[in-house]
Structure formats: structure tokens, C-alpha cells
N, C-alpha and C positions, 0 to 999 in steps of 0.2 A: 608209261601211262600219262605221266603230267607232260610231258613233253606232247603227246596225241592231243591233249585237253585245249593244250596249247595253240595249236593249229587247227584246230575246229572250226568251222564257216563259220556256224552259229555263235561261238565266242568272240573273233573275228568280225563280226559284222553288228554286233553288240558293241563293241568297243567303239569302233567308229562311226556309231552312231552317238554315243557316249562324247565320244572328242568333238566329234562338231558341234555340239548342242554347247560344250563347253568354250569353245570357241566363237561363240553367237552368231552361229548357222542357225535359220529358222528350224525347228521341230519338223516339220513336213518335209520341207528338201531334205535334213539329214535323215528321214524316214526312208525316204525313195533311193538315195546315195547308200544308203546302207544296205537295205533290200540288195539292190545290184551285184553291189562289192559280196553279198554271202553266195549270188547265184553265181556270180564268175569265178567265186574261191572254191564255191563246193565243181565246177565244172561243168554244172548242168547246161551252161548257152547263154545266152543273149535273149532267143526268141524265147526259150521256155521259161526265164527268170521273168519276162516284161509280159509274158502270157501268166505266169502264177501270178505277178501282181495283181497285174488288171483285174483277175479273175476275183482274186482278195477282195478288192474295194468295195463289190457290194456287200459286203461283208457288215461294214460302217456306216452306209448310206442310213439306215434306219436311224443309228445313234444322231447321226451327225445332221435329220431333220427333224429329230425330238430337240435337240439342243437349240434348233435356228425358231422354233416356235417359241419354245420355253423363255428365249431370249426376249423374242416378242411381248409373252405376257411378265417377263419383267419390270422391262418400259412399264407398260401398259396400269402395271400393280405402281410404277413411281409416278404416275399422273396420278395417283388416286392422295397422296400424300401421307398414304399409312407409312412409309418406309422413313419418308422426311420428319412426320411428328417423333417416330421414335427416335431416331437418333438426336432432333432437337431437345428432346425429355432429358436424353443421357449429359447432353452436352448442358443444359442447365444444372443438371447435377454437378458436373463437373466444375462449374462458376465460367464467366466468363473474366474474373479480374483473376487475382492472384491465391488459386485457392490452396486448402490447407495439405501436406505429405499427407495427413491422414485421410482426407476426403477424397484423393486423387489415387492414394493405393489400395481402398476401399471399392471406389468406383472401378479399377483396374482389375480387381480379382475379380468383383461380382460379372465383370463382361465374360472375363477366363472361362468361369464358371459357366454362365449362360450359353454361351460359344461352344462348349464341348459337351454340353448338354443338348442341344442343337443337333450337335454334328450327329452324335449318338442316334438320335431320334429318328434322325432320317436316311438309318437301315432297318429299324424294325417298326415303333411307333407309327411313325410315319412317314412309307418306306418310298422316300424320292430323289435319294440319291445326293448327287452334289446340285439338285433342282433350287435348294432353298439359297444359297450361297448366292448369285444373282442378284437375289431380291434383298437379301439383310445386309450382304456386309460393304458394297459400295455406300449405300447413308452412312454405314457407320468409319468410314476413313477420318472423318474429322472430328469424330468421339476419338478414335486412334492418335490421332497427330495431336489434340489435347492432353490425352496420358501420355505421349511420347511413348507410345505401346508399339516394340519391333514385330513386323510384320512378316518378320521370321518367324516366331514363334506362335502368331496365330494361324501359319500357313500349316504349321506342327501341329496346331489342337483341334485343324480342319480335317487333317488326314489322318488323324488317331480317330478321330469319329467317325471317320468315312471307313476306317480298316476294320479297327477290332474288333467291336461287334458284332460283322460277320463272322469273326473267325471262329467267336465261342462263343455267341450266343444262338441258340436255334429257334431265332425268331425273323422275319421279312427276310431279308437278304440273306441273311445265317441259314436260312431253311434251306435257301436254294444252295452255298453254297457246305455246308456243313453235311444235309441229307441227301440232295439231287444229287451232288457232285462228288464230292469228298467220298463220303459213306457207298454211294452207288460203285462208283470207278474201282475203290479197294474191294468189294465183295466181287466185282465184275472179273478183276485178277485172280482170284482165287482164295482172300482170306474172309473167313464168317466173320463178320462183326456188328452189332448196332447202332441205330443211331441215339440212344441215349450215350454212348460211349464217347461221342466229338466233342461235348463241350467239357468233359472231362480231363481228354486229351490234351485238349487245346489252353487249359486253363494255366499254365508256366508259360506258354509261349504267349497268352495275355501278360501276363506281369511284366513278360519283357518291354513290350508295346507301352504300358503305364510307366515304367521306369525311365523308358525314353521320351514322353513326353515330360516328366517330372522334371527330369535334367533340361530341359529345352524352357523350361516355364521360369524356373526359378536357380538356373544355373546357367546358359550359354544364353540366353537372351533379356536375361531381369532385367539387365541396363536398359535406360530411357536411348530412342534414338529419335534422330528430330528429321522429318521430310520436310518439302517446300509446301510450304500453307498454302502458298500461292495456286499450284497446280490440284491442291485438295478441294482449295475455297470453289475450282472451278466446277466443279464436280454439282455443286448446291446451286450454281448460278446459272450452270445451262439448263437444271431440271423446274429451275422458276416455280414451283408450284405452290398453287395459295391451297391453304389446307382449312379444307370444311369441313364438318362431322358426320354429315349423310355421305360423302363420295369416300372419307375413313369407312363410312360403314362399309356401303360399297364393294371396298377392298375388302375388307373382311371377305364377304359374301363368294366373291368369286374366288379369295384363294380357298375357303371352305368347299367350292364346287369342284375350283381344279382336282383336290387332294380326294375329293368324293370318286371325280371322274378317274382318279390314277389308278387309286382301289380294285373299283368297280370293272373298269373297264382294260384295265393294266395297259396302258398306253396313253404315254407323257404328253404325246403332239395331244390327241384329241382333247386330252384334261386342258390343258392348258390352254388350246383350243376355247373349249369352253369358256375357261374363266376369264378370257376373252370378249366369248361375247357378252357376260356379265355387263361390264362395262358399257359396250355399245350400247344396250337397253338402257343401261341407267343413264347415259347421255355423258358418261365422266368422260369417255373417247367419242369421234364422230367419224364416219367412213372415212373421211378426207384423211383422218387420222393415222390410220390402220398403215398408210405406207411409210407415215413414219416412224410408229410401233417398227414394221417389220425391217427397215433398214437399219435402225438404232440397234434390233435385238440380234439382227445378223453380226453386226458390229461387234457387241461385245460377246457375242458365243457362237458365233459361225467359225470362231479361228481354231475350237477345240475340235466343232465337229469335221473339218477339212484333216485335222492330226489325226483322229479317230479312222476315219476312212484311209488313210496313210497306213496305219498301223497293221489295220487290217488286212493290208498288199502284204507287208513287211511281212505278217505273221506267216500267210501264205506261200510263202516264197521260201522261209525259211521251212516250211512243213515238207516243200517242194523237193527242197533239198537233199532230205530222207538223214541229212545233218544232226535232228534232235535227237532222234533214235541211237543214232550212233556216240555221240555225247552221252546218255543215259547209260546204253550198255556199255561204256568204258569202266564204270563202279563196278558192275557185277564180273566183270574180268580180269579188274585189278587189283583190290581190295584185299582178296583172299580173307581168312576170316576175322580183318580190326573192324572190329565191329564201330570204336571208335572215328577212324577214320573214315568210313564207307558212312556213316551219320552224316558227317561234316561235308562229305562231297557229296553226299544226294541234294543237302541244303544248299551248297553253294551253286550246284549246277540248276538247280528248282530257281535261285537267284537269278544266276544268267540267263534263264529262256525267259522268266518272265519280266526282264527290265529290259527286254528286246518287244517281244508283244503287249508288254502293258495290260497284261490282265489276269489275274490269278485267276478265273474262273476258266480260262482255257487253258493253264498252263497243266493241273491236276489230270487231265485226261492224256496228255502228251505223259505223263512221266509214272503216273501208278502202275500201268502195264508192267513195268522193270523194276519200281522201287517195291513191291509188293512181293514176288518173290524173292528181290533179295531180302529183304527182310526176314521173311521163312527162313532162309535157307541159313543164316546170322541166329536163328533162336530170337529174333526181337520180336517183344510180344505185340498183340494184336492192337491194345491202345497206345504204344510207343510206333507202332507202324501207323497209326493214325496222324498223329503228333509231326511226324517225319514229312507224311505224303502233305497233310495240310499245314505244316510253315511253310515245306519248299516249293508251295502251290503263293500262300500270300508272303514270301520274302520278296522283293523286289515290287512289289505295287507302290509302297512308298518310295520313292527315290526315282522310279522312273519318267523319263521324258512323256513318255508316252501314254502314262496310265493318268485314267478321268481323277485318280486321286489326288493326282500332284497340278493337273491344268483346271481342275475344279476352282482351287482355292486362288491359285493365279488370278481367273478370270476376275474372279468378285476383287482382289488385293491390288488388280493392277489398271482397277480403273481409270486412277487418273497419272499411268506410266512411271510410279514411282517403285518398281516392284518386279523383280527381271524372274521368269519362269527357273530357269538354272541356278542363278546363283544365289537367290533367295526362296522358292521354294524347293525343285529338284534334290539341292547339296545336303540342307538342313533335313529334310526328311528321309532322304539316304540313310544321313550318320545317326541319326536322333534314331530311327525306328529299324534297321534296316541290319546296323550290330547289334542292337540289345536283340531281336528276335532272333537273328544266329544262331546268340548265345544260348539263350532262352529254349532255342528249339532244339538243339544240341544236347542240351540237359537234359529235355525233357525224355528225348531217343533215348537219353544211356538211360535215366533214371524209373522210367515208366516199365 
């Protein structure tokens, strides 16, 4: 059986998409390179591998033109200088002479704090995803480079707030993926369960997710690390903005319209759109303007939505293969009844498909079909099959190349190129969130 697992296209083209990302191959080529290598392993061709891709990509197109707007009204929110006064606020806090260990570890937690309160908010509160990142955390590089705050560990407090409160919480994101998904796909197998049941389930495979950010906050990252100020300082110098109180308001205004528009209308480009034209009316942008809003916001988040659309071939291709399926039912074939063991590999293979697709909301439908009777057929009961089907659905969103969790926090981190996708966010949130949920999900299978 491990020897089968072993030779699988889909773990096989996982991997290699893995090595070259670690090798500093761009994300998208080793998307595409990867893709290939699963369709020429699993045997399907040439034309049918580059016909399932192709077919993929529209897949991502939407993502990847809410991101290229979103981008836009980024800019658009940094001409307004709401983003520049706050981080100047922080950084006067901060002192600009030689300030005190108390005021500077003070100022350091309360951002901690703030940051993953933040992250939090924007799956259920107010539910926009990695939309807000864009906008807060480039001002805030030079609050960072002040505290000598590793931006390893903020890439970790980004994607703890991007993950777990969907997992267990069933509120914005959590609804869709704890009731639409989660809950739906296991009843749709065959087992009765509720959806008061998911965040019950799901609540030890939380604790793993807080344990691994714990460790990453105040154990593998507390040291001060020092960037080039130089490449930071550049970052406040190309956005020049003189800050006035009516064009703060301004901002205000239109990010209240976009977050109204996202609500109301569930769709990023037109909110954002909107708070867009906020702007224009109020005179803070002028037409003239607008193309270089759109080339600057292309700039800095067109490179996620080009991976997104990537992924989306990838995911395809690898569906193509009819690969997943047969990865899945190697558990229900080989296991026999360790119930232990058959835990461990639903989780680990729920890992592998989804740090290939990058997305735990697709991956739950690919693998409840099989994890749900075997389940039954093991005696595990109905919230411990919950617990199972939803870690091995969100294992692998942290750590992967591919997923908006891990190229979210990049984009805002790597504003001014101090901040590499792989080895500072990818690695760290692998290890940080990626064992402890495992672990955590592991337990929860036997113990639930």
C-alpha cells in the first residue's frame, strides 16, 4: 500500500511542484511543470493533460480579476493617506530616538494583537478574505523594521486568521465551509449529522492551529531581525502622500462602501469598484489617475491572481487523472481495521491533494465520498468523522505554494522584496500550523 501511495501522480506531482517552489522557480511555472509531470505520470497524454489544464483556468479567472481590482483600490485607499497616518501614529509611538525595551515590546504585542484580530475578522465580521492585507500591512513595514518584528511570524498571525475561523467557527467563511461543504458532502455520503456538530468537532483541531501560532509568536520568531531600512524607507517615499483630514475621511468612506458593496452584493471587483469611485467624486483620485491606480494595483496582486488561475489548471488535470480517487481508496483497501492508522493517512493524504490545489474548500468534496464510509465501516463515530473529513480538507492550506493563505500575506510582506513567498512564508506556516493540526486532528479522530 505505501509503496502504491508512493508512486501516485498526485503525490508525484505534489512533490515537484514542492521542489521547485523551493528551488526559486516562480509559483506559476512550477504550477504548470507540475500539472504536466502528473498528466504524463498518471498516462493520460499530452493533449488531454494541456486540454484539462486549459480547461482549469477558467476556473481562477474570476479570483484572479477580483484581486487585480482589489489591487487597484489599494493604491487608490494609499492616496488617500488613511493607511500612511496610521502607521506614522504607530511609528511615533514607537519614538523615533532610542526608545525604551518596555515601550518597543509593548508597541510589539499590541500590533500582534491587533494583526490577528484583523486576520480573524476578515472571515466572519467582515468577511473579505486576504482583501484587507493590501491595504494595512505595506504602511506598516516600517512600524516592523522599527520593532525589528520577523516577518516570519507575522506571515503566521496572517494565516492563522485567514484558516481557523473558518474551520470552527460557523459564521462568514465558516458557514460556507463548515455547513455548505463540510456538513453537506458528509450527509451527501451517507452519514446523518448536523450542523451544530462542526464547530464541536472541529474545536481540538483549533487548539492545534493556536498552539502553532503560540510557538511561532513567542518561541521560533521572538528574536528581533533587522531588514534594509533602505528598501523599507522606499516604500513611504514613492507613495509621497501629504495627509489631510477630509481625503482621511474620504478613505474612510469608500472603504465603508467597498465592505457595504462586498456584503450586499458578494462580489470583490464591483465593491471595490465602488470604493473606487468614492474617490473619483471626491477629487482624492482624477481620471488621469485611474491608470496608474490600475498598473500599480496590477503590480502588486496580479502576481497572486496569475498563481490562482495556475492552480486552477493544476487542480484539473490532477481531477483529470482520476489519480485522487485512487490515492483515497488505497485507505479503505489497506488499513484493514487500525482504526489508528487509517486516521493518520486520511489526514495525511487530505494534506497531499490539498498543498497541490491550494484550497481546502475543494479538497472536502474530492475525499468525503471514501473518508465517510470508511469511517462507518471503523465504528468512528459521527463527530469524529467530522473532525477527520474537516482537518484533511483544511490540512495543507497553510504551507502551500498555491493557496490565497500563504500568497496573501506575502503580497502585503513583500512589498518592498524583503520577504521571499517559500522561505519565509510558505516553510514557516507549513511547520507552524500544518504539524500541530495533524496532531490535533489525529486526536481528535481517536478521541471524539
Amino acid at each position: 500500500m505505501f509503496l502504491e501511495i508512493i508512486k501516485n501522480p498526485v503525490l508525484l506531482s505534489v512533490l515537484v511542484l514542492l521542489i521547485l517552489s523551493m528551488i526559486k522557480m516562480n509559483v506559476a511555472f512550477a504550477l504548470i511543470i507540475a500539472a504536466m509531470s502528473g498528466g504524463l505520470l498518471a498516462k493520460i497524454g499530452v493533449t488531454a493533460t494541456v486540454s484539462a489544464f486549459s480547461d482549469g483556468l477558467a476556473g481562477g479567472v474570476n479570483i484572479a480579476f477580483n484581486y487585480a481590482i482589489l489591487g487597484a483600490f489599494s493604491i487608490a485607499i494609499s492616496k488617500s493617506g488613511i493607511t500612511e497616518l496610521l502607521a506614522k501614529q504607530l511609528f511615533r509611538i514607537a519614538g523615533t530616538g532610542e526608545a525604551s525595551p518596555k515601550k518597543i515590546w509593548l508597541l510589539k504585542y499590541f500590533l500582534i494583537v491587533v494583526l490577528t484580530l484583523i486576520s480573524i475578522s476578515s472571515q466572519n465580521l467582515v468577511p473579505i478574505h486576504i482583501a484587507f492585507i493590501p491595504i494595512v500591512i505595506p504602511p506598516l513595514l516600517k512600524v516592523f523594521e522599527r520593532l525589528q518584528l520577523d516577518r516570519r511570524m507575522v506571515a503566521c498571525i496572517l494565516t492563522f486568521g485567514l484558516i481557523t475561523p473558518y474551520m470552527v467557527l460557523p459564521f462568514g467563511f465558516g458557514r460556507i465551509y463548515l455547513n455548505d461543504i463540510l456538513i453537506k458532502n458528509i450527509v451527501d455520503s451517507g452519514l446523518q449529522v448536523t450542523a451544530d456538530m462542526a464547530p464541536k468537532a472541529m474545536f481540538i483541531p483549533a487548539l492545534g492551529m493556536i498552539a502553532g501560532l503560540l510557538i511561532a509568536v513567542f518561541i521560533s520568531y521572538r528574536k528581533p531581525r533587522i531588514y534594509d531600512t533602505v528598501k523599507t524607507e522606499g516604500i513611504e517615499e514613492t507613495a509621497n502622500v501629504e495627509i489631510k483630514p477630509w481625503k482621511v475621511i474620504v478613505g474612510i468612506i469608500a472603504i465603508a462602501v467597498a465592505l457595504t458593496g462586498q456584503l450586499w452584493l458578494n462580489s470583490l471587483a464591483i465593491a471595490a469598484l465602488a470604493g473606487i469611485v468614492v474617490f473619483l467624486i471626491s477629487g482624492v483620485i482624477s481620471m488621469k489617475d485611474t491608470h496608474d491606480v490600475y498598473t500599480k494595483g496590477i503590480h502588486m496582486m496580479g502576481g497572486i491572481g496569475i498563481i490562482m488561475i495556475a492552480a486552477s489548471g493544476f487542480a484539473k488535470v490532477m481531477k483529470a487523472t482520476g489519480q485522487v480517487d485512487s490515492l483515497v481508496e488505497l485507505i479503505s483497501t489497506g488499513v484493514g481495521d487500525q482504526r489508528g492508522l487509517a486516521v493518520f493517512l486520511m489526514l495525511l493524504i487530505g494534506l497531499i491533494i490539498t498543498m497541490g490545489i491550494g484550497s481546502s474548500f475543494s479538497t472536502v468534496p474530492l475525499i468525503a465520498a471514501i473518508y465517510v464510509p470508511l469511517c462507518i465501516k471503523l465504528g468512528i463515530s459521527p463527530i469524529a468523522t467530522i473532525a477527520i473529513v474537516g482537518v484533511a480538507g483544511a490540512l495543507g492550506d497553510a504551507g502551500s505554494p498555491a493557496s490565497e493563505s500563504v500568497l496573501g500575506p506575502t503580497a502585503g510582506l513583500n512589498a518592498d522584496g524583503q520577504h521571499d513567498h517559500i522561505y519565509d512564508s510558505t516553510i514557516p506556516t507549513f511547520i507552524h500550523f500544518n504539524i500541530p493540526l495533524l496532531i490535533a486532528g489525529w486526536i481528535a479522530g481517536m478521541m471524539l
